[in-house]
VOPAGU-2260 file (C-alpha; in pm, 1 decimal, decimal comma):
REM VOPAGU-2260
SITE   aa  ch    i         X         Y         Z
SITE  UNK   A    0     262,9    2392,4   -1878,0
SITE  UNK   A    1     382,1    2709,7   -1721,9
SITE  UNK   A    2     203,6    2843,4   -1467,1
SITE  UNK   A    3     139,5    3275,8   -1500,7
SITE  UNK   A    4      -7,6    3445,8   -1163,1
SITE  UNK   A    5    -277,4    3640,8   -1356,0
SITE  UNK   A    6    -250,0    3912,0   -1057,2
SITE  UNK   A    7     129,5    4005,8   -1221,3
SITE  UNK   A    8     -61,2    4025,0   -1552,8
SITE  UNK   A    9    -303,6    4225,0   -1443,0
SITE  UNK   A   10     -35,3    4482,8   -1285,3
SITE  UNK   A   11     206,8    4459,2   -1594,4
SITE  UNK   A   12    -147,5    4512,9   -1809,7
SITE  UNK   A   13    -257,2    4833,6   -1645,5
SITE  UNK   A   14      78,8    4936,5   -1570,0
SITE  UNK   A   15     169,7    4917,8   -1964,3
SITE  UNK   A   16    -195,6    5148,9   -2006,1
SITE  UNK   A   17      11,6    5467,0   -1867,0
SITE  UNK   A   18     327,8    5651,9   -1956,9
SITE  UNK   A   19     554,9    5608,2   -1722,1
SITE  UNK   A   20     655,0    6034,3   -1597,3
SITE  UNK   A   21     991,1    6104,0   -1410,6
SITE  UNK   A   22    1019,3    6287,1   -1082,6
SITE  UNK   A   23    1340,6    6429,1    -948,4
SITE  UNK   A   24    1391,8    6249,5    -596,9
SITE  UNK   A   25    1664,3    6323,4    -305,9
SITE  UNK   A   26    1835,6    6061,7    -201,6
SITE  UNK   A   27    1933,3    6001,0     154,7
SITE  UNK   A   28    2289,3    6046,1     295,0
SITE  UNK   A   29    2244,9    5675,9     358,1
SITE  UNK   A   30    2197,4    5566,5       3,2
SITE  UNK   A   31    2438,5    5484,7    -261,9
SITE  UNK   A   32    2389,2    5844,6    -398,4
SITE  UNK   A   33    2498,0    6069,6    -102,4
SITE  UNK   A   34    2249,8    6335,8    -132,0
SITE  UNK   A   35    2286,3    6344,4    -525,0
SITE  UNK   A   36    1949,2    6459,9    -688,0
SITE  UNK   A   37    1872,8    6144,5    -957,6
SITE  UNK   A   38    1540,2    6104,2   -1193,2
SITE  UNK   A   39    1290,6    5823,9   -1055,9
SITE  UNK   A   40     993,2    5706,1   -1209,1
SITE  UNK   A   41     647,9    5878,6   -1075,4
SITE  UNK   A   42     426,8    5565,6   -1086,0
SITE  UNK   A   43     150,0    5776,4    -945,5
SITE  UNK   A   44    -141,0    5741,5   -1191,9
SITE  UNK   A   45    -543,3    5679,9   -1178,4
SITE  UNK   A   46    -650,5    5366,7   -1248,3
SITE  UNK   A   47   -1006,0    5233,7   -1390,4
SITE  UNK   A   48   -1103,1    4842,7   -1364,2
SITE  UNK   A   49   -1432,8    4731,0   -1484,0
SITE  UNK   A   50   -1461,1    4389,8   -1304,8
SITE  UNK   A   51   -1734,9    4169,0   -1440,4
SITE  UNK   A   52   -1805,0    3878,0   -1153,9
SITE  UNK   A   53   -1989,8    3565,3   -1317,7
SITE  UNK   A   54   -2267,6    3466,0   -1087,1
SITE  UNK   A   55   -2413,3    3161,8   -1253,4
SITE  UNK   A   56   -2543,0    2888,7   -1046,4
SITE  UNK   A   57   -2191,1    2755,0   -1128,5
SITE  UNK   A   58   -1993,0    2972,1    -983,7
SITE  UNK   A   59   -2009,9    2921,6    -614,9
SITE  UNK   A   60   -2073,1    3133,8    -282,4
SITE  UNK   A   61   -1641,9    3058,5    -187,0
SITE  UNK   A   62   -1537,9    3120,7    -575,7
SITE  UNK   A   63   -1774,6    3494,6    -550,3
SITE  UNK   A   64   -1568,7    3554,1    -203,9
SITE  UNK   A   65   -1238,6    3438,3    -287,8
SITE  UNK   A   66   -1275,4    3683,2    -659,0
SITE  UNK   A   67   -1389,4    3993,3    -394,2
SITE  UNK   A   68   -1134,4    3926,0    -161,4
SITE  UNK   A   69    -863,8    3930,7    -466,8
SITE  UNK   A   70    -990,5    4212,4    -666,0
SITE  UNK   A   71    -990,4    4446,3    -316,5
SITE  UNK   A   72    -606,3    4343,5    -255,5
SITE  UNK   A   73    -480,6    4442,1    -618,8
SITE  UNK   A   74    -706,4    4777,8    -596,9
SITE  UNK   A   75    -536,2    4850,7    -243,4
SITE  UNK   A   76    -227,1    4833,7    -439,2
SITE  UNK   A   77    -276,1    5169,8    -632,3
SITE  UNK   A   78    -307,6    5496,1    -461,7
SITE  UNK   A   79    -611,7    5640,3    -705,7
SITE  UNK   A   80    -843,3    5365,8    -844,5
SITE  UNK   A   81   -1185,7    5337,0    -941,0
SITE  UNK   A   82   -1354,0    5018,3    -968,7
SITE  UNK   A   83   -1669,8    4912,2   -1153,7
SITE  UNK   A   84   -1809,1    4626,8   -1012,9
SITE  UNK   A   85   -2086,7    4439,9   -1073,9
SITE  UNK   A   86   -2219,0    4065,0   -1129,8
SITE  UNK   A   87   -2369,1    3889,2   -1417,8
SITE  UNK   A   88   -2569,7    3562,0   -1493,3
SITE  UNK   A   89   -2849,7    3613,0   -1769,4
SITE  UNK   A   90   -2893,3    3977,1   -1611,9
SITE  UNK   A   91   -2677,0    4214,9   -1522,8
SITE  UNK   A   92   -2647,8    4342,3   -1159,2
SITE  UNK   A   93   -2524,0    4638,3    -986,2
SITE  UNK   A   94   -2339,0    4801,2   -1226,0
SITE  UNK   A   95   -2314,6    5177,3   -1107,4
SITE  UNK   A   96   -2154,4    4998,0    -827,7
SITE  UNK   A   97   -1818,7    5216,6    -761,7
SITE  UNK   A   98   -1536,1    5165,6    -553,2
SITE  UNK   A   99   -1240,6    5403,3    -491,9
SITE  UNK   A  100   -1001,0    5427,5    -216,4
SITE  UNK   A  101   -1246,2    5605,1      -9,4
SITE  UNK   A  102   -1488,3    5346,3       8,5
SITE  UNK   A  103   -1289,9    4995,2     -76,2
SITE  UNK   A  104   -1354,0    4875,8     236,1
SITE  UNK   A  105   -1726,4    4813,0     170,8
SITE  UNK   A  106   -1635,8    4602,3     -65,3
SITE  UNK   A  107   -1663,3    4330,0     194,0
SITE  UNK   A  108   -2025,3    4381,8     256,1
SITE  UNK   A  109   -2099,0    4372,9    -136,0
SITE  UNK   A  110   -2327,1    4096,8    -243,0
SITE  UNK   A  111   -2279,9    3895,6    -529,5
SITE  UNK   A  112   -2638,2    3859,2    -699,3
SITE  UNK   A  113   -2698,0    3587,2    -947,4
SITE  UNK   A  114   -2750,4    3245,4    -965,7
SITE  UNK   A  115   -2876,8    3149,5   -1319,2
SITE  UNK   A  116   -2802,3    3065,8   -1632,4
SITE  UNK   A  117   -2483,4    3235,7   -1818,8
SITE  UNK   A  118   -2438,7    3499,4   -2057,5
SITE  UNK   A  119   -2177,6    3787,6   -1997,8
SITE  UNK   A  120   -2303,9    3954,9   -2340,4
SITE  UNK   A  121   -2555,7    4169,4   -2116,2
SITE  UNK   A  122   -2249,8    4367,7   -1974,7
SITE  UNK   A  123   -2154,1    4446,7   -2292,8
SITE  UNK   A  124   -2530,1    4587,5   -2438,1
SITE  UNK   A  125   -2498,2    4820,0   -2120,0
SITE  UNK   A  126   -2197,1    4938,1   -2233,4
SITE  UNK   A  127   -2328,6    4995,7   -2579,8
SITE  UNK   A  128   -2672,3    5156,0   -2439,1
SITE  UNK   A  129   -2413,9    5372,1   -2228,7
SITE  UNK   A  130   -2151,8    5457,8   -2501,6
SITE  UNK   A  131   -1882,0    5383,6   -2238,6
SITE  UNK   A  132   -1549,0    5167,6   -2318,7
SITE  UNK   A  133   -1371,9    5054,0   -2010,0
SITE  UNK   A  134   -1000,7    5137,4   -1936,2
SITE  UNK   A  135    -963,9    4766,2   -1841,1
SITE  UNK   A  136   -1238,7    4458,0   -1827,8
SITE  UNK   A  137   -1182,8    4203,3   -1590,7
SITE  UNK   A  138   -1391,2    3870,4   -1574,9
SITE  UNK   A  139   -1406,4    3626,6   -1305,2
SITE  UNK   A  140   -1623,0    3367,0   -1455,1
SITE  UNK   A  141   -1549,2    2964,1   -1454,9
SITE  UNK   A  142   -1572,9    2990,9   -1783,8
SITE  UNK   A  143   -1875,4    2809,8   -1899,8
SITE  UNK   A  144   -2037,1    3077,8   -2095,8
SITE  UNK   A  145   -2131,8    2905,9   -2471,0
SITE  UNK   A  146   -2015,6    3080,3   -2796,1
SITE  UNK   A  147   -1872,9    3381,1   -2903,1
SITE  UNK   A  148   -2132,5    3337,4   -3175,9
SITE  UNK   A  149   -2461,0    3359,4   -2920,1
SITE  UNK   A  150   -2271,6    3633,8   -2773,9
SITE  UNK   A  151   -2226,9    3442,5   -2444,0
SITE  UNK   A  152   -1862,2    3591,4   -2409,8
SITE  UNK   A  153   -1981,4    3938,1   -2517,9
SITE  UNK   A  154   -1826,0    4159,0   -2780,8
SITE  UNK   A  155   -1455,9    4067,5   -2887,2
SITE  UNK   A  156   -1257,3    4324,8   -2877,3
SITE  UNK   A  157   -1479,5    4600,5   -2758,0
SITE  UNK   A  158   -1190,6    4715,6   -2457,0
SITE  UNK   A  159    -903,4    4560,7   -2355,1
SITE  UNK   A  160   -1023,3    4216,3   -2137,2
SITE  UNK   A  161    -890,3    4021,9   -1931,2
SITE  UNK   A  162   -1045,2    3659,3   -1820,4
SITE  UNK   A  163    -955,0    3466,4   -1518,9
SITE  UNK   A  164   -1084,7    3148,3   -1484,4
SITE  UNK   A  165   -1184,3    3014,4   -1170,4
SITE  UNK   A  166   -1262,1    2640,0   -1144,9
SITE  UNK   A  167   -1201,0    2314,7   -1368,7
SITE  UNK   A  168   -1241,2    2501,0   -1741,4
SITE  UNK   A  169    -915,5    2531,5   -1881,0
SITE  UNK   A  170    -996,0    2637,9   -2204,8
SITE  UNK   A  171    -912,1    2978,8   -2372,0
SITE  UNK   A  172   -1115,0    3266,6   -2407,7
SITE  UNK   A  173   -1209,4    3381,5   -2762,9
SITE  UNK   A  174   -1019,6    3707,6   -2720,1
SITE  UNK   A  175    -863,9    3904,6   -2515,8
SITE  UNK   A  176    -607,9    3735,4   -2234,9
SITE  UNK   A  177    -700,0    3409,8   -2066,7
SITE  UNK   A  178    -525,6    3366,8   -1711,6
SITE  UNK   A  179    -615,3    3088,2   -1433,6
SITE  UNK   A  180    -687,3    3117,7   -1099,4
């Protein structure tokens, strides 16, 4: 079974999200051009994540770390970013909790809360109670979250999502993209 690094999905996803502009660029005397003027593309764009951490009693202390660690190396990675960030199990934690490149570096010192049962379905009903469709959802969850039709995996469809699956589950999410840590 081939094997897809869900961190080039998630660039290639947001990526596709904006028009690409182009931006007219020297080049040096040292490059094939010799100080010809050529059109490059100006990748410079905002981007908006919504990352939805699972913390269920099955998700553990290393898996909440190791998602943290990950999420603050792809947002490093763009130049203007905010990121939503908050944690789930039956409740729904910390969700005005914003990152940008001002402040990414407390990301380290964010705590996970959680530790019951799961149901990811309470990060959508804030979004409905907020009228607010993410750019981009991103779950870290292992997975084990019931049916679509107890609303355990939330709305289908509601904004684009993306679901990486950390631990032994290797089915498929309901909608959106599945990808495995």
């Amino acid at each position: 079974e081939a094997k897809i690094d869900w961190r080039d999905m998630f660039d290639g996803n947001v990526r596709s999200q904006f028009e690409s502009d182009y931006t007219l660029s020297r080049l040096s005397r040292n490059d094939i051009g010799g100080g010809f003027i050529f059109p490059a593309q100006d990748n410079d764009f905002h981007v908006s994540v919504d990352v939805l951490i699972d913390a269920s009693g099955s998700m553990t202390d290393e898996m909440q770390r190791e998602v943290l660690s990950e999420v603050k190396g792809i947002m490093q990675s763009y130049s203007d970013f905010q990121l939503r960030i908050c944690s789930f199990d039956t409740l729904l934690y910390d969700y005005g909790t914003i990152f940008t490149h001002h402040n990414i570096d407390e990301i380290d010192d964010y705590q996970v809360k959680g530790g019951g049962g799961t149901d990811a379905s309470v990060f959508w009903d804030k979004l409905l109670e907020d009228e607010y469709v993410p750019e981009q959802i991103v779950v870290f969850t292992d997975g084990y979250l019931g049916s679509v039709e107890h609303g355990g995996w939330g709305i289908p469809d509601y904004a684009k999502t993306m679901w990486v699956i950390h631990g032994g589950f290797r089915g498929k999410a309901p909608y959106g993209e599945t990808y495995y840590y």
